[in-house]
ZAKEPA-173647 format. One line per field, with one value per residue (C-alpha): residue number from 1; residue in three letters; x, y, z. Coordinates in steps of 0.5 Angstrom, whole numbers, plus 500, padded with zeros to 3 digits. Last residue first. Layout:
% ZAKEPA-173647
k	(NUM	...)
r	(ALA	...)
xx	(X	...)
yy	(Y	...)
zz	(Z	...)
***
This chain:
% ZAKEPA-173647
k	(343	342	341	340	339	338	337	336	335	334	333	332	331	330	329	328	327	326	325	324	323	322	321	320	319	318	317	316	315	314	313	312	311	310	309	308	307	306	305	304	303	302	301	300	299	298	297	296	295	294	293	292	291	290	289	288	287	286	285	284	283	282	281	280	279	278	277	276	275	274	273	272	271	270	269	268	267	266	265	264	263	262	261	260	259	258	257	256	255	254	253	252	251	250	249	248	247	246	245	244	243	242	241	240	239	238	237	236	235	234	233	232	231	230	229	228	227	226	225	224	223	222	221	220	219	218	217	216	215	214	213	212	211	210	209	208	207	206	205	204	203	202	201	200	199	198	197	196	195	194	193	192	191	190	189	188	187	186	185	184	183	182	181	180	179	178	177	176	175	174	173	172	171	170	169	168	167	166	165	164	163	162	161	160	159	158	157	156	155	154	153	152	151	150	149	148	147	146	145	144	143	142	141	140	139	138	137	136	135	134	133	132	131	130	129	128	127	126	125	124	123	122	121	120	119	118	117	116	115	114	113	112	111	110	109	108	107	106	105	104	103	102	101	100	99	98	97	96	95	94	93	92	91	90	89	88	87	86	85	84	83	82	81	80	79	78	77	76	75	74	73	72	71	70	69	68	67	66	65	64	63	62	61	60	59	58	57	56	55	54	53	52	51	50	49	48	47	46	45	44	43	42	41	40	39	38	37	36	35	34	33	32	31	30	29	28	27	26	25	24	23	22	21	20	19	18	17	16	15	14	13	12	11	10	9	8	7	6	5	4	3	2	1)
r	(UNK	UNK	UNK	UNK	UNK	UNK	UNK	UNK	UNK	UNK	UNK	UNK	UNK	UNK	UNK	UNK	UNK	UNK	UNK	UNK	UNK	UNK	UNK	UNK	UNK	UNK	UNK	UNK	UNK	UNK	UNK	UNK	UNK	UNK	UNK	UNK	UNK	UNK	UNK	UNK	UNK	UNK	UNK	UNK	UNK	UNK	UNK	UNK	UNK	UNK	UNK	UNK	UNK	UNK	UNK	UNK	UNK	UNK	UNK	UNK	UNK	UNK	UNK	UNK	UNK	UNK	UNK	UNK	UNK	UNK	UNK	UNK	UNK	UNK	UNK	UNK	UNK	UNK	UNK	UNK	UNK	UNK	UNK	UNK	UNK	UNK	UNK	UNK	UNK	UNK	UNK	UNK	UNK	UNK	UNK	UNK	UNK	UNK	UNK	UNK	UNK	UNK	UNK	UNK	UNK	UNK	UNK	UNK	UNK	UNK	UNK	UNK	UNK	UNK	UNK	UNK	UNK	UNK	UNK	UNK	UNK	UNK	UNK	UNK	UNK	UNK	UNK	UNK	UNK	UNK	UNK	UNK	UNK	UNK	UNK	UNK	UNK	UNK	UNK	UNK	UNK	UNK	UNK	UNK	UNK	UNK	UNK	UNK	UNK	UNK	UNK	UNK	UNK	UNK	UNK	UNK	UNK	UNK	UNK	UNK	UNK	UNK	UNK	UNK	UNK	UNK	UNK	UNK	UNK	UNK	UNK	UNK	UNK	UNK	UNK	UNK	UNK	UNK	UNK	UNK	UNK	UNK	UNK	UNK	UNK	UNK	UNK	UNK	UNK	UNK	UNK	UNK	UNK	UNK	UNK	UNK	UNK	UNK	UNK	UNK	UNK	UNK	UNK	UNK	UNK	UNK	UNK	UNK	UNK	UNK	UNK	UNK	UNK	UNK	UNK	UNK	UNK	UNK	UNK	UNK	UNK	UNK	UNK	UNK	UNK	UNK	UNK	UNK	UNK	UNK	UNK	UNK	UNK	UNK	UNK	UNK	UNK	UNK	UNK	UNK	UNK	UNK	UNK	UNK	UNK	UNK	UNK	UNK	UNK	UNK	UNK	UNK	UNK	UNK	UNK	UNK	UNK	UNK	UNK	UNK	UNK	UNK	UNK	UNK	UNK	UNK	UNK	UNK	UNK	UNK	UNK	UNK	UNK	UNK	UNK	UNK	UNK	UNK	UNK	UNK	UNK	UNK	UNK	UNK	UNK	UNK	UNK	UNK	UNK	UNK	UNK	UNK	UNK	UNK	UNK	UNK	UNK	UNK	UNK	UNK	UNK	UNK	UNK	UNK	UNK	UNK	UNK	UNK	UNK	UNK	UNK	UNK	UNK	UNK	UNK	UNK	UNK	UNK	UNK	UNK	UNK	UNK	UNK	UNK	UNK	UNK	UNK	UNK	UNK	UNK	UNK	UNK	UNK	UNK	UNK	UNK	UNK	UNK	UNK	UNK	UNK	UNK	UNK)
xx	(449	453	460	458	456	464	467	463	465	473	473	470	476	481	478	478	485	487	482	486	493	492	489	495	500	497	498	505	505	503	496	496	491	497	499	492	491	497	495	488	492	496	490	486	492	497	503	507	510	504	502	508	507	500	503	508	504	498	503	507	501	499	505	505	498	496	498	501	493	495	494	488	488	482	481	482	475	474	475	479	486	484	481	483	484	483	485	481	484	485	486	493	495	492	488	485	483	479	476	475	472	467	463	470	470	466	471	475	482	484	492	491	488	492	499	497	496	502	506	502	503	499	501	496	490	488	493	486	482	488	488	480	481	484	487	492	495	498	503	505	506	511	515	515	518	523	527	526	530	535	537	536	542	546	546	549	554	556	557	564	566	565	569	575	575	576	582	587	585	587	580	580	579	573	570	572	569	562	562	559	555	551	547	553	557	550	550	556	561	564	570	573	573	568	564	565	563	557	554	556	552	546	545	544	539	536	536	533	528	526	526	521	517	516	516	510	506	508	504	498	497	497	492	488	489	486	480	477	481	484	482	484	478	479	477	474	467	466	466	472	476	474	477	483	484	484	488	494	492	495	501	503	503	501	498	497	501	494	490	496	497	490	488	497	494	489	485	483	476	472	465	460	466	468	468	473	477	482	481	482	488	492	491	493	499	504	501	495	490	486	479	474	466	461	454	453	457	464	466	467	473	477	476	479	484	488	488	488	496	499	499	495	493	487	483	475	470	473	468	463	457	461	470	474	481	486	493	496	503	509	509	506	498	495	487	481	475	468	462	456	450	448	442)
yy	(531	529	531	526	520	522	522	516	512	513	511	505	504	507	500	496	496	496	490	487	489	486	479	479	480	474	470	472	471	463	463	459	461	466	468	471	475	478	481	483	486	490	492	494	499	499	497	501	494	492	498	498	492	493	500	496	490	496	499	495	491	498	498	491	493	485	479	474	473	470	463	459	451	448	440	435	433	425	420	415	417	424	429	435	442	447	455	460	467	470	477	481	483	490	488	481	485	491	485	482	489	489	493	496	503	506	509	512	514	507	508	516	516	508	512	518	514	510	517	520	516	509	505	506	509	517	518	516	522	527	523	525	532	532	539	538	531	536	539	533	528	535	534	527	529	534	529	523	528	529	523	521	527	525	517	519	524	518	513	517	519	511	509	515	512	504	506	503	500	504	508	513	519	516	516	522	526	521	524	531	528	524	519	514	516	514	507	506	501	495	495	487	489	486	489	496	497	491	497	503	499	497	505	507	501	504	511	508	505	511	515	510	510	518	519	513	518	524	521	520	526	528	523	525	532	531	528	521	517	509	503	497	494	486	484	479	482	479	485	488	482	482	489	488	483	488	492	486	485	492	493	486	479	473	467	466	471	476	471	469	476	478	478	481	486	488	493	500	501	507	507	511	514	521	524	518	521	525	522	516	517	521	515	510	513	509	503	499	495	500	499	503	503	506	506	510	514	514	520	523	518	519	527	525	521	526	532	527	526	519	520	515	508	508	500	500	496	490	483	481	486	492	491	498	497	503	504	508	512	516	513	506	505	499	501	496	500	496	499	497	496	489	486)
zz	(525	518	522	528	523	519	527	528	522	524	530	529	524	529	534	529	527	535	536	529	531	539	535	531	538	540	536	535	542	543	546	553	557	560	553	551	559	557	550	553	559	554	549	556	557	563	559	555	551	549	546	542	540	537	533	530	528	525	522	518	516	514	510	507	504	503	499	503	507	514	515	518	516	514	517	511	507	509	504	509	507	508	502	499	498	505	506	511	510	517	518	519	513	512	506	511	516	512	509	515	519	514	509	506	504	508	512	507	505	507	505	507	514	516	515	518	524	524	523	528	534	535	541	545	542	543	535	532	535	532	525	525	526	519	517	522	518	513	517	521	515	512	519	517	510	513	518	513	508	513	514	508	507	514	511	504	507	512	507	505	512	513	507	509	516	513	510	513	520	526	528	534	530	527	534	535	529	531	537	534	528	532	529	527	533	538	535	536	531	532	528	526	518	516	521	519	513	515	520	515	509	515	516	509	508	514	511	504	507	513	506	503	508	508	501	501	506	502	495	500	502	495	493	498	497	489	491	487	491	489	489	486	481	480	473	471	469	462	458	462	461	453	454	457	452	446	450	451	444	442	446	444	447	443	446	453	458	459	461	467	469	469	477	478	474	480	475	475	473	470	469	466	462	461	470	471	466	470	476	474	469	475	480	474	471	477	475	476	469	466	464	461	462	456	455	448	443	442	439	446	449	443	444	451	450	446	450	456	454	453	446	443	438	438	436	434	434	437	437	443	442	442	444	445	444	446	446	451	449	452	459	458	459	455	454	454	452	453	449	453	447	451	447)
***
């Protein structure tokens, strides 16, 4: 008889409502305070065998690592796996828990990681501040560019990142108007600006204290932002068992796709197509740091990547192929470094 007690809970900012399944049927059904002062007791007063599931949001890092050590197995859920399941039929707070449980019980859900360590989970954080920000200032510098272009101006890229020649050239402006929009969104684009200065200088700070990320920034093309990016998003090496996995998580492995027969019965051909759901900011990278090893030229990525164009490999092939070397080559990297520190 299977005396595990499966609790499904639905986290929202203020509340969490909590089902806990035993033996096929809802035991008990909680509705807390999102504070670990009221989940806790809840969580002790169930005796026995006992595994959690939560499904992914911007609460479910803080959860994990505060009730990871109250159950014997804590998941956080892959929503997107459960989204159909959790559509059909009535949908509240409390069934949607309930569901998350009778998922829990069944083995249907998908865990999505996330890091036991506090300053992992803090490294992380900056590194998500430090895209969003290079986002927002992007974002900022395309308004300027549109600003002007509707009105004939084609405008330098040195008066929009330098403060000092921008004066002149908003003096040189005679359409109407325009000078005082710019000056506007100006103020905007030097305060991201600003903000992308501080948080790379923080990525710095704190990549120091990982010896590893130095090793990483050795390969062609991958400096220290990209570096630090693959640190914090992968957190461990042993995280996946093969390079494919890691791959296909990173956005740039293959996923084998076929359905159906041909017009005389037979299987068609599969097809092999990137994976659409994948880190889009380690697919970022990895692409950013393969290009950027082909331009400089004089590296074994580079003569890998030439040797693949002229044997016929179209170019975004083989860039694909140069990011999963260099994705296998900072994970190699990776395990030897923690096989040193264990000798």
């Amino acid at each position: 008889m299977n005396n595990n007690h499966y609790i499904g809970a639905d986290v929202h900012c203020n509340n969490i409502e909590i089902a806990v399944r035993y033996r096929g049927e809802i035991a008990q059904r909680f509705s807390l305070p999102t504070t670990l002062s009221a989940i806790r007791p809840v969580l002790d007063s169930i005796k026995g065998p006992k595994q959690m599931a939560i499904e992914e949001g911007p609460m479910s890092g803080w959860l994990y690592r505060s009730l990871n050590a109250d159950v014997d197995k804590f998941i956080v859920a892959e929503p997107r796996r459960n989204k159909l399941i959790s559509s059909d039929g009535d949908h509240d707070d409390p069934i949607d828990a309930a569901k998350l449980a009778m998922l829990l019980e069944g083995g249907f859900l998908k865990p999505v990681y996330h890091s036991s360590q506090q300053n992992r989970a803090i490294l992380k954080k900056w590194v998500n501040l430090y895209h969003d920000t290079i986002k927002n200032a992007v974002r900022s510098i395309n308004k300027i560019r549109a600003c002007c272009r509707m009105e004939g101006v084609k405008i330098q890229a040195v008066a929009i990142k330098n403060p000092e020649k921008r004066s002149s050239w908003l003096g040189q402006i005679k359409t109407p108007g325009l000078a005082d929009q710019l000056i506007m969104l100006f103020v905007g684009y030097d305060a991201v600006a600003k903000q992308c200065r501080m948080a790379k200088q923080k990525l710095i700070t704190l990549s120091k204290a990982y010896p590893v990320v130095k090793q990483f920034e050795q390969l062609p093309g991958v400096g220290v932002i990209r570096s630090i990016t693959f640190f914090a998003y992968i957190d461990t090496p042993w995280r996946f068992k093969k390079k494919n996995k890691l791959w296909k998580y990173c956005g740039i492995g293959l996923e084998r796709v076929t359905s159906g027969k041909d017009k005389k019965g037979r299987p068609k051909p599969a097809k092999l197509q990137l994976p659409w759901i994948c880190n889009r900011v380690l697919k970022n990278a990895m692409l950013g740091a393969a290009l950027s090893a082909i331009r400089q030229k004089n590296n074994p990525f580079a003569c890998d990547y030439e040797r693949m164009v002229s044997h016929g490999m179209i170019q975004s092939n083989a860039r694909h192929t140069v990011a999963r070397k260099l994705l296998t080559a900072m994970w190699g990297l990776w395990k030897s470094s923690y096989q040193q520190t264990l000798n």
